[in-house]
N, C-alpha and C positions, 0 to 999 in steps of 0.2 A: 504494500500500500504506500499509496506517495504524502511524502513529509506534509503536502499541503491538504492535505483530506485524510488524516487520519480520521476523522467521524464520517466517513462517506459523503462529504459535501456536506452536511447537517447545518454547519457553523454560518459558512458562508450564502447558505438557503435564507437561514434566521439571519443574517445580518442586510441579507437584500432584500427580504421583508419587511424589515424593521423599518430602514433607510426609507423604501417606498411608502411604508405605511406615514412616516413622518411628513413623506411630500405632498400625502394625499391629501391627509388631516390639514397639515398646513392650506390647502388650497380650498378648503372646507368640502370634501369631499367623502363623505361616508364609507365609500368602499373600502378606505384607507384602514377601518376596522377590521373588515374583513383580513389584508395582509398583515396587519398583527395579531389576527386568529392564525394564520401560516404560520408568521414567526415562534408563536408560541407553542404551536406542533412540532416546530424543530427543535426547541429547546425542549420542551419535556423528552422527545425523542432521544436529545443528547445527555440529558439527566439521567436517563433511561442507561443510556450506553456505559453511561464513564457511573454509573449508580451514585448518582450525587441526588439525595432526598431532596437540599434545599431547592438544587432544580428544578425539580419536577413541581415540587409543593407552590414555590413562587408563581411558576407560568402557566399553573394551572387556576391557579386567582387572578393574574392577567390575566386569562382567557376570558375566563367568568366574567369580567369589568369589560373587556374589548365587545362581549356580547351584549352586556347591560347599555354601551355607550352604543352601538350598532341600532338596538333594539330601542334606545331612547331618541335616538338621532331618527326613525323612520316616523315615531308618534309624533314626534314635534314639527316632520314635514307634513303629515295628516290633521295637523289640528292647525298648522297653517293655513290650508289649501281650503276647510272645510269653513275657515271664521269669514271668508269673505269681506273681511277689513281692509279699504284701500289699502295700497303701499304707497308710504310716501319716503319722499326722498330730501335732500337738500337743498335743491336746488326749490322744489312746493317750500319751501321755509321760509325761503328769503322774499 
């Protein structure tokens, strides 16, 4: 096995997750959830390999919050769409 994937690419899966998932979120992008649900499939995966508890136990409560923010990010675009309250801007301000 080569120096740079001793975990079978695992690391580098979870770290291109991570990264994406930050550019998503940053951009206000929901799916961005979703690839820190990937990432933290690779990391309990690699908690898994190298049997590291705190691993596993951490990114598997990430998980659980990446779903809670996923699953709260969908109601708060549903109870946008549904309130039928103009949108205003800055520009209606002035």
């Amino acid at each position: 096995m080569s120096a740079a994937t001793p975990l079978f690419g695992l690391d580098w899966g979870a770290m291109i997750f991570s990264l994406l998932a930050l550019y998503l979120i940053g951009r206000r992008n929901r799916v961005g959830f979703l690839s820190f649900i990937a990432a933290n499939v690779c990391w309990v995966s690699i908690g898994w390999l190298t049997m590291s508890l705190a691993i596993m136990v951490g990114n598997v409560i990430f998980l659980l919050l990446n779903l809670r923010g996923y699953r709260n990010w969908m109601n708060t675009d549903s109870v946008r769409t549904k309130t039928n309250e103009p949108q205003t801007n800055v520009a209606q301000l002035q």
